[in-house]
C-alpha positions as CSV (number, residue, x, y, z in Angstrom):
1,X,2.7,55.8,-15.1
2,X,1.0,58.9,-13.6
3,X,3.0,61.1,-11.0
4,X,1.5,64.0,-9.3
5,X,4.1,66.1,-6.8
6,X,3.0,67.1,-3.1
7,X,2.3,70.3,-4.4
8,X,0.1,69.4,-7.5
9,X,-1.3,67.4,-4.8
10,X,-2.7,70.3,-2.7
11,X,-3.6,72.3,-5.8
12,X,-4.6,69.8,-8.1
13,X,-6.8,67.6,-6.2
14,X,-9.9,67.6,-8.7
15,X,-7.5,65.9,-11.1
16,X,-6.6,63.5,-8.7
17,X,-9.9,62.5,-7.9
18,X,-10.8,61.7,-11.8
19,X,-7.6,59.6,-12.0
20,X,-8.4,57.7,-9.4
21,X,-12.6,57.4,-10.8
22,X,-11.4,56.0,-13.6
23,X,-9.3,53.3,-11.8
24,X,-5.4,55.0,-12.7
25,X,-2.8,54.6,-9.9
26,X,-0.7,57.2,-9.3
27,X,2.5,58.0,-7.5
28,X,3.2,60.4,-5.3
29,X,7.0,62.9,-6.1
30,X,8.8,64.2,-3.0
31,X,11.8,66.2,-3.6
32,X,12.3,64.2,-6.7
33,X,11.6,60.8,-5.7
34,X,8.6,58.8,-5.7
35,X,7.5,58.3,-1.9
36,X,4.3,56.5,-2.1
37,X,1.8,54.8,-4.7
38,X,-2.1,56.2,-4.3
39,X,-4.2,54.0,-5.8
40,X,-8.2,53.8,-6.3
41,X,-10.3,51.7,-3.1
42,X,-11.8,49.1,-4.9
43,X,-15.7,48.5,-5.0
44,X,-17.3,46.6,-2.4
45,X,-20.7,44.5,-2.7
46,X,-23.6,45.5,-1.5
47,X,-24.4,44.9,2.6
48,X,-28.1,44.4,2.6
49,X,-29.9,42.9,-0.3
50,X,-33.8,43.2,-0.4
51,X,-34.5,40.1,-2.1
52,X,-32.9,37.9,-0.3
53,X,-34.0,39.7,3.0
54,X,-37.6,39.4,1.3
55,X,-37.0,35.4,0.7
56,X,-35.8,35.1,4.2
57,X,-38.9,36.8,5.6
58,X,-41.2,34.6,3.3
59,X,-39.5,31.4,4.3
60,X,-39.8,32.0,7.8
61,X,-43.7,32.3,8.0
62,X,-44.6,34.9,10.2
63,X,-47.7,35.5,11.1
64,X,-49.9,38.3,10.0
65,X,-50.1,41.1,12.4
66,X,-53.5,44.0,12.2
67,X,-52.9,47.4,12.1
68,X,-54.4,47.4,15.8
69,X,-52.0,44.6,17.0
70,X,-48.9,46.1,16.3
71,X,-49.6,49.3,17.7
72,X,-51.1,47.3,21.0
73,X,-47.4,45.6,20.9
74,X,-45.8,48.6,20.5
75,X,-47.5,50.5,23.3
76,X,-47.0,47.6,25.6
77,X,-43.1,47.5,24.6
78,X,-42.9,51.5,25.6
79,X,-44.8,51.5,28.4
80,X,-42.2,48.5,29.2
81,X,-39.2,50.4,28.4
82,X,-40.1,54.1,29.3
83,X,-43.1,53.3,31.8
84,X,-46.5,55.2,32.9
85,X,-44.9,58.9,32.1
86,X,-45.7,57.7,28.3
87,X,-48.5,59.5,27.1
């Protein structure tokens, strides 16, 4: 069982950072008694995955779209949204 005190705490944080890398609780000593239990945040997946973004995209078909077309649909969407002042 690892203890750090509210001073070690403030002075000691570097060490309290590699505990809690490697996965140690620890408990937190205030005035000679434990108050509190700090313990690491555990790992969360990953959000957005390419490949299965990239399978979605491929299963849905979309049409190819020219260099010239997207920037004809871009322009249009801008001139939409922001009107004639667009340069």
């Amino acid at each position: 069982m690892q203890l750090i005190t509210t001073t070690e705490l403030r002075t000691k944080s570097s060490h309290l950072v590699d505990l809690l890398s490697s996965g140690t609780s620890v408990h937190l000593v205030h005035r000679s008694k434990i108050i509190g239990k700090i313990s690491p945040q555990k790992a969360e997946g990953k959000i957005f995955d390419a490949k299965r973004v990239l399978k979605i995209v491929t299963k849905m078909n979309l049409p190819k779209l020219s260099y010239e077309e997207r920037d004809r649909r871009y322009r249009e969407a801008m001139m939409k949204k922001h009107g004639q002042s667009l340069s």
